[in-house]
N, C-alpha and C positions, 0 to 999 in steps of 0.2 A: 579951605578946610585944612586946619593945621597938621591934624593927623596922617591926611595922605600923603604934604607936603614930607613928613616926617622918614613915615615909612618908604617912600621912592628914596630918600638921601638917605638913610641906612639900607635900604637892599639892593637898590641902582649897583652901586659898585661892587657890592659883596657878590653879587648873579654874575655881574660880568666876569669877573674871577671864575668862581666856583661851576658855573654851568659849562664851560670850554675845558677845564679841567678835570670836572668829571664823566667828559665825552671824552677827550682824549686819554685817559685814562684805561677807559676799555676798550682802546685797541691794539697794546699791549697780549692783553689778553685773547682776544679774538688771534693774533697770530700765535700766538704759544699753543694753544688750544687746539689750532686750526687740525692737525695731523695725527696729533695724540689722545685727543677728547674729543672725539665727536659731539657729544651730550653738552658737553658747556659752552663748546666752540655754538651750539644753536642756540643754546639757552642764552647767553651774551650776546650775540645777535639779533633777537629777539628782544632781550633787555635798552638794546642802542637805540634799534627802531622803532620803540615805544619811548623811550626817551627825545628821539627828535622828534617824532609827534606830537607829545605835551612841550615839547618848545615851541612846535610851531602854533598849536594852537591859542600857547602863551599868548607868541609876538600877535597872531591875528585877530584874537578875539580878547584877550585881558588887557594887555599892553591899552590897548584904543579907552576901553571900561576904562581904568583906572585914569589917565588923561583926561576923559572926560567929566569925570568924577572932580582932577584936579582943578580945575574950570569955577567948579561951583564954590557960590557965597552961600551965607546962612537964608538971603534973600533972593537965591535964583535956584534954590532947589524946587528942581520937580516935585508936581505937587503925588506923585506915586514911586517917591526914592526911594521909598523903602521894601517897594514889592523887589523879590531878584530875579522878576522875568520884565523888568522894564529895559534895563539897559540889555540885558544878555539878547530880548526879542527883538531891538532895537538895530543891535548888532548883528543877529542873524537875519536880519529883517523877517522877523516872521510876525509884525503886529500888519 
C-alpha cells in the first residue's frame, strides 16, 4: 500500500525529532514553575503525563496497526478492512 509506505517515510523521522523535543521541552518549565507557580507547575505536569500516555499508547497499540497495515497487498486485504474495530479489536484482543 503505497500510501502507508509514504506516510511512515515522511512522519518516521519528523516524530522522531519532534516527539523528544517536545517532551523535553517541558521540563524547563516544570522546574521554573516548580516554586513560583504552583498552577502551572500542575498543569504542565499534567500536560507531560498525558503526553507520555498517548506516546505510549502510540508505540503499543498504533505503531503494531500501521505495520500491519504495511504488510498488506491489494490481494491480501482482509476481507473487513475497512470496519476500524477490526485491527484496533484484534489488537486489544477483544474479538
Amino acid at each position: 500500500m503505497d500510501i502507508v509506505d509514504r506516510m511512515n517515510k515522511n512522519m518516521g523521522p519528523l516524530m522522531t525529532i519532534l516527539t523528544p523535543v517536545a517532551l523535553l521541552s517541558i521540563v524547563p518549565v516544570l522546574f521554573i514553575s516548580y516554586n513560583q507557580r504552583p498552577l502551572t507547575f500542575y498543569l504542565y505536569l499534567m500536560g507531560l503525563v498525558l503526553f507520555i500516555l498517548a506516546l505510549v499508547v502510540t508505540v503499543i497499540i498504533e505503531v503494531p496497526i500501521v505495520k500491519q497495515i504495511g504488510t498488506w497487498t491489494v490481494s491480501t486485504l482482509p476481507h473487513n478492512w475497512h470496519t476500524s474495530d477490526a485491527l484496533v479489536g484484534e489488537k486489544l484482543c477483544l474479538n
